[in-house]
Structure formats: structure tokens, C-alpha cells
N, CA, C and O atoms as a Maestro MAE file, in Angstrom:
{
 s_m_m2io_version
 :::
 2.0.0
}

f_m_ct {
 s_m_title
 :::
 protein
 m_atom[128] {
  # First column is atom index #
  i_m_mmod_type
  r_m_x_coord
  r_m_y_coord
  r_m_z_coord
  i_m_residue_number
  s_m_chain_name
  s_m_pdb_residue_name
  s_m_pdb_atom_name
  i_m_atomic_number
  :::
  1 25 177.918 45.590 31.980 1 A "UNK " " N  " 7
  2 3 177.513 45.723 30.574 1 A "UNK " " CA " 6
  3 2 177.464 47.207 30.231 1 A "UNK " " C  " 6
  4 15 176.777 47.929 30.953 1 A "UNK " " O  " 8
  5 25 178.217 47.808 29.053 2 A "UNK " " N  " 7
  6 3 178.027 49.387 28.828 2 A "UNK " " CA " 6
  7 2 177.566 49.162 27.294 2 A "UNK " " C  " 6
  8 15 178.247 48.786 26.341 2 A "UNK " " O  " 8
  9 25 175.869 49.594 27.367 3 A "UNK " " N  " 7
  10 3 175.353 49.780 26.747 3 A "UNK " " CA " 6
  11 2 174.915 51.852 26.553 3 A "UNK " " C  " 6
  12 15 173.997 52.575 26.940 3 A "UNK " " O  " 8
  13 25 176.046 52.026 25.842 4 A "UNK " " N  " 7
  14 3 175.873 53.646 26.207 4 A "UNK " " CA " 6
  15 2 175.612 53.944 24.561 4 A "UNK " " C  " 6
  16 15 176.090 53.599 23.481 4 A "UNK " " O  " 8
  17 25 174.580 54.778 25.063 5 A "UNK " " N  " 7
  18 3 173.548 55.462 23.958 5 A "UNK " " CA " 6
  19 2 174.738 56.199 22.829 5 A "UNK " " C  " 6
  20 15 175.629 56.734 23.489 5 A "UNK " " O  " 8
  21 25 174.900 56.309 21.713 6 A "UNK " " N  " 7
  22 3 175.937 56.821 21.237 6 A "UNK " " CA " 6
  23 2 176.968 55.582 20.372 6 A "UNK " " C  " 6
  24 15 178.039 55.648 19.768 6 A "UNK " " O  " 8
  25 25 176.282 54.803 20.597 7 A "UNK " " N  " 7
  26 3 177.466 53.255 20.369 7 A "UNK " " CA " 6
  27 2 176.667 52.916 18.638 7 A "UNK " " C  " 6
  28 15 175.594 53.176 18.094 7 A "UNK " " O  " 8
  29 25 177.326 52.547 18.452 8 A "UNK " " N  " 7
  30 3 177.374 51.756 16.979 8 A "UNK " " CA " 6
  31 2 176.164 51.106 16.890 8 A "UNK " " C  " 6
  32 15 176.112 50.083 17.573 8 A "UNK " " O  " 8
  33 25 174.991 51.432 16.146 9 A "UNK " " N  " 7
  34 3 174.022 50.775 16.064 9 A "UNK " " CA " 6
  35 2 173.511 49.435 16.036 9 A "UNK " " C  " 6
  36 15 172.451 48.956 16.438 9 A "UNK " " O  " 8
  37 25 175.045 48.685 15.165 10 A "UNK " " N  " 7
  38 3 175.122 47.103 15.231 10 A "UNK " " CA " 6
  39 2 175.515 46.733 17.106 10 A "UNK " " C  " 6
  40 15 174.925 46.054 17.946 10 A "UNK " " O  " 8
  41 25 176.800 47.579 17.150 11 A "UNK " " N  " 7
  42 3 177.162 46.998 18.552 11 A "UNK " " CA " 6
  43 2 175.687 47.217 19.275 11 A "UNK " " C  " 6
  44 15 175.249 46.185 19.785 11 A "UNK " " O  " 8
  45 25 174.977 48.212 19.382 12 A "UNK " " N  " 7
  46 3 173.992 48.391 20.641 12 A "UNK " " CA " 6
  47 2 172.536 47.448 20.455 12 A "UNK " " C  " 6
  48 15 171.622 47.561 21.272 12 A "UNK " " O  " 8
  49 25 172.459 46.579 19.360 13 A "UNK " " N  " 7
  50 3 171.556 45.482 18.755 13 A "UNK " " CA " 6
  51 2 171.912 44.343 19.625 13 A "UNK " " C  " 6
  52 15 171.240 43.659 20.397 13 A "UNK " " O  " 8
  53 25 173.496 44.327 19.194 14 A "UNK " " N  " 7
  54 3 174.196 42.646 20.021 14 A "UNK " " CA " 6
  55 2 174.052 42.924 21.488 14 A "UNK " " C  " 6
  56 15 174.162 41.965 22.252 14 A "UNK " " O  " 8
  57 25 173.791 44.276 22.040 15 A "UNK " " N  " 7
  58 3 174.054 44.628 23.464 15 A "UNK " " CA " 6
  59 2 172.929 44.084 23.889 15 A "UNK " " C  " 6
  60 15 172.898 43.093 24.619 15 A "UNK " " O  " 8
  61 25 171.852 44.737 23.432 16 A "UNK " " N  " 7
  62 3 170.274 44.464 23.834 16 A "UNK " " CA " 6
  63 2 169.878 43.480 23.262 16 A "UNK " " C  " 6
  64 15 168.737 43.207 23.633 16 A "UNK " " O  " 8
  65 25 170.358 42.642 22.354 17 A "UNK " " N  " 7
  66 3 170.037 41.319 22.580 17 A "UNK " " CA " 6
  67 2 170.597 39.905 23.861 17 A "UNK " " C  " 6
  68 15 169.981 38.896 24.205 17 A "UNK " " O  " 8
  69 25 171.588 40.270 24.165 18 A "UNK " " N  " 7
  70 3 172.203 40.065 25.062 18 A "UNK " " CA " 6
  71 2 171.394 40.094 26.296 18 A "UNK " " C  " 6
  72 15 171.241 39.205 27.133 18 A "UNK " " O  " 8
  73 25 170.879 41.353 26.246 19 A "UNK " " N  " 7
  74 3 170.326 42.134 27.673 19 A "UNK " " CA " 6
  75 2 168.795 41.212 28.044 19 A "UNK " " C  " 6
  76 15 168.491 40.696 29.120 19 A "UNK " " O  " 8
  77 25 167.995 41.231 26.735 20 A "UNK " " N  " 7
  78 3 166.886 40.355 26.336 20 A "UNK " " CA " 6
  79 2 167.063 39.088 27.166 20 A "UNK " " C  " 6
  80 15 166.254 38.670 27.995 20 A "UNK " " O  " 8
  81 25 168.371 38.464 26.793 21 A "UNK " " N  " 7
  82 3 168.432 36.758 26.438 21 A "UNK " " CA " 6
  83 2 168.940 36.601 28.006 21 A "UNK " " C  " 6
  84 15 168.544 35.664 28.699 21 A "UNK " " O  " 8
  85 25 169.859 37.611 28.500 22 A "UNK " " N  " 7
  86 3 169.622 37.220 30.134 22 A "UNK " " CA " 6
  87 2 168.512 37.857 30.906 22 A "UNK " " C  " 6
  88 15 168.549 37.631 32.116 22 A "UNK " " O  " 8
  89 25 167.725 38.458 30.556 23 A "UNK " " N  " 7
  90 3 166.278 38.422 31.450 23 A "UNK " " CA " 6
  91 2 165.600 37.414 31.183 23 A "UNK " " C  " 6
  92 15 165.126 37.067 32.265 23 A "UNK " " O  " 8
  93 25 165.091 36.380 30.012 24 A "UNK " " N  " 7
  94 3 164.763 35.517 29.946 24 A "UNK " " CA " 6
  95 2 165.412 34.071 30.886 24 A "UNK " " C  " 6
  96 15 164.980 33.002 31.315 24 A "UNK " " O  " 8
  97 25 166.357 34.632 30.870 25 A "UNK " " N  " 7
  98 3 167.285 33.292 31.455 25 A "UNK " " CA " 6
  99 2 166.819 33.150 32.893 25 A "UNK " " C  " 6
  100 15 166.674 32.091 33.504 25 A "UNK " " O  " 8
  101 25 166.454 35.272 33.661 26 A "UNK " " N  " 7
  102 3 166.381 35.108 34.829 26 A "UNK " " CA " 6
  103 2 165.223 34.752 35.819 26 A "UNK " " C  " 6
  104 15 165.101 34.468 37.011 26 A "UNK " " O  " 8
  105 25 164.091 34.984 34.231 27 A "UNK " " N  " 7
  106 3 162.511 34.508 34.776 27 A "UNK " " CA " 6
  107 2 162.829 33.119 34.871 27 A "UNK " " C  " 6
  108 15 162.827 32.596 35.985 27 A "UNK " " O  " 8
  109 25 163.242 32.105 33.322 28 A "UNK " " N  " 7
  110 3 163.534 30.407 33.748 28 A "UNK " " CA " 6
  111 2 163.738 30.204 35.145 28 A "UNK " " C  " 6
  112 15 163.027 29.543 35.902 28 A "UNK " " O  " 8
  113 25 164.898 30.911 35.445 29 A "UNK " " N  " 7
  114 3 165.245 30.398 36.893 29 A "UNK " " CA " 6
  115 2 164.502 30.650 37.823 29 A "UNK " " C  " 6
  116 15 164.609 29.872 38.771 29 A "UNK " " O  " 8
  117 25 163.535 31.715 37.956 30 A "UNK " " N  " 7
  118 3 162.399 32.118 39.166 30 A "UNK " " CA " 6
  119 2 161.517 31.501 38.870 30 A "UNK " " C  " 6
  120 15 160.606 31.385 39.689 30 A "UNK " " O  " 8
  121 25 161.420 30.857 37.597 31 A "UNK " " N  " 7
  122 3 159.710 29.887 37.637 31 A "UNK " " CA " 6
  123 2 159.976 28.362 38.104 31 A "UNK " " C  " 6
  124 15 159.011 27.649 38.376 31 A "UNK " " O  " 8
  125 25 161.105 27.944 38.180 32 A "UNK " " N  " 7
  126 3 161.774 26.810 38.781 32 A "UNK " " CA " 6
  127 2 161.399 26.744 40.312 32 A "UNK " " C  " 6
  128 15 161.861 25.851 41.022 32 A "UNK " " O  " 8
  :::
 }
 m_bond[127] {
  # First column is bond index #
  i_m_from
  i_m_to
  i_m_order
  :::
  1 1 2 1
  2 2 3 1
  3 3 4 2
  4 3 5 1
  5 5 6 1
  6 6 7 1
  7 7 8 2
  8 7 9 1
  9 9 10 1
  10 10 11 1
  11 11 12 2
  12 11 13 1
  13 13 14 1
  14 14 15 1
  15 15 16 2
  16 15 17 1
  17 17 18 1
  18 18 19 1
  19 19 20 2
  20 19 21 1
  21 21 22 1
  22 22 23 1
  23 23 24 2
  24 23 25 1
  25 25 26 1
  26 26 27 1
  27 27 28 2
  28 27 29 1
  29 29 30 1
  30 30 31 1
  31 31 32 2
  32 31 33 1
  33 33 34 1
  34 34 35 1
  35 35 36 2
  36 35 37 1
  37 37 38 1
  38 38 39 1
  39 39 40 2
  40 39 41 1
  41 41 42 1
  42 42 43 1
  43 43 44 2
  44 43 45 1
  45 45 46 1
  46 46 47 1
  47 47 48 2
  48 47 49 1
  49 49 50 1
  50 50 51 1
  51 51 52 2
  52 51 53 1
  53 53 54 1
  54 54 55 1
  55 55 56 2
  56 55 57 1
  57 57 58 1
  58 58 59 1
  59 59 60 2
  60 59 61 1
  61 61 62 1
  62 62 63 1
  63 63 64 2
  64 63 65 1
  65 65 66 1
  66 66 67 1
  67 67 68 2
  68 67 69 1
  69 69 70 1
  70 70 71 1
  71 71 72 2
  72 71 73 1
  73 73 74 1
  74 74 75 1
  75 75 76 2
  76 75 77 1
  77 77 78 1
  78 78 79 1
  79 79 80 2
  80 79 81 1
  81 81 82 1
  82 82 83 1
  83 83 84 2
  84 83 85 1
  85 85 86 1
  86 86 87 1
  87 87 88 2
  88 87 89 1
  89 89 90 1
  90 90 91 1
  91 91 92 2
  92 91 93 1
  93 93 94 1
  94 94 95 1
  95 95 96 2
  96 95 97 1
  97 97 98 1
  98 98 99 1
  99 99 100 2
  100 99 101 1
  101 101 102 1
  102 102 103 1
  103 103 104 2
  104 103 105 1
  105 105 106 1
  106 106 107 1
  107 107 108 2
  108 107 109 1
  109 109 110 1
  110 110 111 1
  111 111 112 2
  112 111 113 1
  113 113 114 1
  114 114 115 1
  115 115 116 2
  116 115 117 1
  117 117 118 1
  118 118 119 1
  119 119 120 2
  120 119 121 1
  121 121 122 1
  122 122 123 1
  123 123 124 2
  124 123 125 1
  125 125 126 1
  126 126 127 1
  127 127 128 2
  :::
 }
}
């Protein structure tokens, strides 16, 4: 994932939402 500082404010929103939605994904799977 290149989330590099300097990027398009929209692109670096969709990045870190992204980034968000798979850490969530990775706690689901460790509380299993």
C-alpha cells in the first residue's frame, strides 16, 4: 500500500480508509 504523504488529498482519504477497514478486519479475526 503507498500511502505517501504528498498524494492527493481525496486519494490519501480512500488510502486510510482502506487502511482503517483492514485493521478492523484484523482484530475480527483475532477475537475469533
Amino acid at each position: 500500500m503507498s500511502c505517501v504523504k504528498g498524494a492527493i488529498p481525496r486519494d490519501w482519504d480512500i488510502c486510510y480508509a482502506f487502511y482503517k477497514e483492514q485493521q478492523m478486519q484484523d482484530e475480527k479475526s483475532e477475537a475469533l
